[in-house]
N, C-alpha and C positions, 0 to 999 in steps of 0.2 A: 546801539542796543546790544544786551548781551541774547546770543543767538547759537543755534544747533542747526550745522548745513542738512538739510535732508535730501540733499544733492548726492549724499554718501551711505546713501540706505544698504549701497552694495558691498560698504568696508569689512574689508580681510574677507571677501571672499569671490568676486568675482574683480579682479585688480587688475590696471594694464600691465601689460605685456614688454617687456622690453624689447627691441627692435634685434639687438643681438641675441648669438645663443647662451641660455643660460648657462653660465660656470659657476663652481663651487667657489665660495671668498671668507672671511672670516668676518665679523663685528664691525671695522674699519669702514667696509663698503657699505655700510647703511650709513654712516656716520657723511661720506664723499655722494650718496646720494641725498640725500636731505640736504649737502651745503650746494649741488646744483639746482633742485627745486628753491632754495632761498635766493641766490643769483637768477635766477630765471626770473622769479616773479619780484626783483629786486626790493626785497627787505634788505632794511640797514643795520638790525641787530637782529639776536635771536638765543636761543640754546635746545641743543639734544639730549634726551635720557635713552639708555634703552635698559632694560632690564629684563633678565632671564633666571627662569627659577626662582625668583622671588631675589635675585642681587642683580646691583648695578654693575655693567659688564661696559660701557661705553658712554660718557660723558660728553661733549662737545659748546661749544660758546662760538658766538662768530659778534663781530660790530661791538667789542669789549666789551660783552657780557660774559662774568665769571660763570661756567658749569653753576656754582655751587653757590650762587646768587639766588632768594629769594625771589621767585615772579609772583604775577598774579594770575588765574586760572577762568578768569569769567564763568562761564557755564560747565566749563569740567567741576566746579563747587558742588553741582548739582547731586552725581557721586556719593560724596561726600556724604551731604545730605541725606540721601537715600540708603545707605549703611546703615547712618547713625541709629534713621526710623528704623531698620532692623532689627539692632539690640533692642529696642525698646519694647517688640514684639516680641521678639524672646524670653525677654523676662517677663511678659503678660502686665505690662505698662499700657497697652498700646494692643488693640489688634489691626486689622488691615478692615475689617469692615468698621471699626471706630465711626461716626457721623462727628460733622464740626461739631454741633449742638453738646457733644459729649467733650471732644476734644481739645476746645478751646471755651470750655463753661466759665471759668476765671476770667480769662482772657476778654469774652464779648462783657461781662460785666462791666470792665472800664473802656471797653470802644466802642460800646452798644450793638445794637442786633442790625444785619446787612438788612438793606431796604425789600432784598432779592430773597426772600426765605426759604427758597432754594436752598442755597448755601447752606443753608445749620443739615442738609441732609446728605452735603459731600461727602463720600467717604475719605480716610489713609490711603484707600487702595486708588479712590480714582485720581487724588491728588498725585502718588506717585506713578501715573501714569499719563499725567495731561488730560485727564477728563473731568477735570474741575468743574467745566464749563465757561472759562473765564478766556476771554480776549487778550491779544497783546496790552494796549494801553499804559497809563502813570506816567509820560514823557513830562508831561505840562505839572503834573503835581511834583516830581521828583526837581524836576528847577527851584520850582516855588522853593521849596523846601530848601536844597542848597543855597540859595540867596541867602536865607536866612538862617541856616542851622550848618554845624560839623556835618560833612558828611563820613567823621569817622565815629558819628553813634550808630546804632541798629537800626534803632525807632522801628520797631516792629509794631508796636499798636499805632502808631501815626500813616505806618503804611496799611494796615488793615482796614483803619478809619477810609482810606482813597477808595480800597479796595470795595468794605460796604457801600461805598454811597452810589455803588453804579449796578442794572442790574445785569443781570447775567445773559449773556449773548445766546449761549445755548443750553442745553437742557443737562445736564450733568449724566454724563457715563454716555453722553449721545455722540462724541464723537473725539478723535485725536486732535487738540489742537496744541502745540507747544506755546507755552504761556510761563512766565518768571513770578505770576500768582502763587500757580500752585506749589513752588520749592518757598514763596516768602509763607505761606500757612503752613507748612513741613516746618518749617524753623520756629513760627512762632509754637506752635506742636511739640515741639521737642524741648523747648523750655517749660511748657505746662507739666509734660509729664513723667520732665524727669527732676524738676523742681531744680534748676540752677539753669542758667545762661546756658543758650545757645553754644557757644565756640568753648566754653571750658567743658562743657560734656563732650561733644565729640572729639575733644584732645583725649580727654580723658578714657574715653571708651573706645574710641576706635583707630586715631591716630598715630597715638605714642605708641598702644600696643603693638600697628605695624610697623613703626620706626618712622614715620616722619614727625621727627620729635619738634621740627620748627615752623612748624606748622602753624598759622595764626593768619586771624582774619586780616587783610590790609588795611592799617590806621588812617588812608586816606577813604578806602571807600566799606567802611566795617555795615554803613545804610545796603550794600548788596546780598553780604552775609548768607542767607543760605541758597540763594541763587543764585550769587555769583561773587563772593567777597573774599573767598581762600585764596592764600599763597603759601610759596614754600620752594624752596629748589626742587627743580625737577626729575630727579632721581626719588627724592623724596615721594613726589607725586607718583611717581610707575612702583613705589613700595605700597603704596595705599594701595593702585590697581591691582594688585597680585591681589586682595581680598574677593576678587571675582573668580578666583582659581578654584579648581572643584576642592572640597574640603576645608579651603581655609577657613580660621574659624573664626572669624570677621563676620562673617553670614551664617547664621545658625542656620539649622536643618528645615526649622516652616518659612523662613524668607526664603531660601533658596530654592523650595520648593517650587515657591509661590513665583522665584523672578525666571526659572525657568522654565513654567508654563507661558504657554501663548495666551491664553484667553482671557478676552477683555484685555489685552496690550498690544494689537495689531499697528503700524505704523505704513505697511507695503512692503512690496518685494521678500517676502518669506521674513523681515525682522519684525523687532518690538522694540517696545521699551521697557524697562525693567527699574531697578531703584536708581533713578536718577543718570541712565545710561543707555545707550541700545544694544539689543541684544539679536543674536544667529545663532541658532543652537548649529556643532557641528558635530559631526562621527564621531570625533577626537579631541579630547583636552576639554571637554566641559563650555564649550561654543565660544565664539569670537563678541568683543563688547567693542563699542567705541563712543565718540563722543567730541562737538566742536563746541569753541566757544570765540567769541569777542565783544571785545567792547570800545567804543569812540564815542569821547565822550568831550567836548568843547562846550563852557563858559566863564566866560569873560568876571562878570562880576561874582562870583561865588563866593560864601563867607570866609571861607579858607584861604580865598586868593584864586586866582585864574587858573582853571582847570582844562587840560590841555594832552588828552592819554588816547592812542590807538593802536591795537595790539590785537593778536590772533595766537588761540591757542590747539591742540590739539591732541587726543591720548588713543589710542588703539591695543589691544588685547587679543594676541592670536594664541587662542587656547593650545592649538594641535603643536604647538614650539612653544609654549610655554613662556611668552616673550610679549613684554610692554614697552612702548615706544610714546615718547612725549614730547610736544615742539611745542616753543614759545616762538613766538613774532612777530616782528614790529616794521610799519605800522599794518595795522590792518588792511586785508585784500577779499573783496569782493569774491566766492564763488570757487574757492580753489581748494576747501577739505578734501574733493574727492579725490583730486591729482595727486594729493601730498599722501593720502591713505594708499594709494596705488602702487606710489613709489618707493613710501616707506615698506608695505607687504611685500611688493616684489623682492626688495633686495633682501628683507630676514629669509624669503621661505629659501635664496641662494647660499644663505648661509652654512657651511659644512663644521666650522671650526669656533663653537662657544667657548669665551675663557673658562 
């Protein structure tokens, strides 16, 4: 499943400690940390981005993967996602109190109305907050599907059709539950209202303008799409994160408003959630975001041919250094964001000498 540790509610701010005393080192040393968290927890490939000031300062590959190799990001998409819904507020396409009923008016016409009518009263805002009310679930329908279809279409109305037929676990805005629902109704969302495909709007609006010009949904799994279907080299990926930096102009002035309010985004521990990420407001730098993702994904008969992928990714955003960090790797490991968040903050905040 693609997933978000919230084992790391504390990233980039309360981080372990290293046993030695801390020295000053330059860029290198996050680079020699991260490749002993990769040997510890024995991944056999992987790669590092770090980026500072909005440029790539430190690239890394290990198990021949090229730095500048396209990955795929699972749940860091999420992001993505939640930007995009941004612009669209910006330009008063879209607001944050929008209901499905409004937002997807086109859309329920050809997949019909959820059995849950609930639903048509969701808002933008609680979708990008995991207050949809929706459950994990879709395991069993997403097979079906791959037996018999490309899993490099969208099928965003085929996944809504799953979606309506089941009803709603909890009551909407009633509580945090992390669900891959609510980023697949954000995507179908953002094709309604901005009138063209999902993946070419947000290349278009918010991608290329931050310079991940290679950006594109992955051809094998494009059915993830806005919850979890982007790739792109991972430099690329920490130039998108700089749009969480205070000022950039990725996030107009009423999203940002709105992602760095608390209310109504609680998740524990002093964080939230915000578009498609989590958020620490801090003193300095406009607060700390981060974000996990993975996906394992095995079958045998699939229409495409045997499907066979396990992989963990990972992106963090320390405002007060001004500094994004991104790890891909393979295969996936159980319960280890918070370690990797700990290890990767420790060594930036010893950082004395940025290129």
């Amino acid at each position: 499943m693609i997933r978000c540790g919230l084992a790391i509610l504390a990233a980039g701010l309360f981080l372990t400690c290293p046993s030695e005393a801390p020295r000053a080192q330059g860029v290198e040393e996050i680079e020699q940390a991260w490749r002993g968290w990769m040997e510890k927890t024995r991944r056999t490939r992987g790669g590092l981005a770090v980026v500072h000031a909005g440029q790539p300062v430190r690239e890394a590959g290990a198990g021949g993967l090229s730095p500048v190799t396209a990955v795929p990001y699972a749940s860091l998409s999420k992001a993505i996602t939640g930007v995009c819904v941004a612009t669209l507020i910006e330009s008063g396409k879209l607001a944050f109190e929008t209901p499905v009923s409004q937002s997807l008016e086109r859309t329920l016409s050809r997949t019909g109305r959820p059995v849950d009518p609930r639903v048509l009263q969701v808002t933008v805002s609680e979708l990008l907050v995991h207050r949809g009310g929706f459950g994990p679930g879709g395991g069993s329908d997403m097979a079906r599907w791959l037996r018999g279809h490309s899993g490099g279409n969208t099928a965003f109305d085929e996944q809504l059709r799953w979606l309506f037929a089941r009803p709603l676990p909890y009551a909407p805005g009633e509580r945090f539950e992390y669900s891959n629902a609510n980023y697949l109704m954000l995507g179908a969302i953002i094709e309604e209202a901005a009138g063209q495909p999902y993946e070419r709007y947000c290349r278009e609006a918010v991608l290329t303008p931050v310079g991940a010009r290679d950006a594109t949904l992955d051809p094998q799994w494009r059915i993830l799409s806005s919850y979890g279907g982007w790739r792109m080299p991972l430099a690329q990926y920490g130039r998108f994160y700089q749009a969480f930096a205070p000022g950039n102009r990725a996030i107009g002035p009423r999203s940002r408003a709105w992602m760095m309010s608390p209310e109504g985004k609680q998740v524990g521990g002093g964080a939230y959630y915000g578009l498609g990420t989590f958020v620490r407001p801090t003193p300095r730098g406009g607060g700390n975001f981060w974000h996990a993702g993975a996906w394992s994904y095995d079958l045998a008969n699939a229409h495409d041919g045997p499907i066979h992928t396990s992989y963990a990714t990972f992106a963090v955003r320390l405002g007060a250094l001004d500094v994004n960090m991104v790890s891909f790797a393979e295969p996936r490991r159980e319960h280890e964001d918070g370690e990797l968040d700990g290890i990767l903050g420790a060594a930036a905040r010893r950082v004395k000498r940025w290129p």
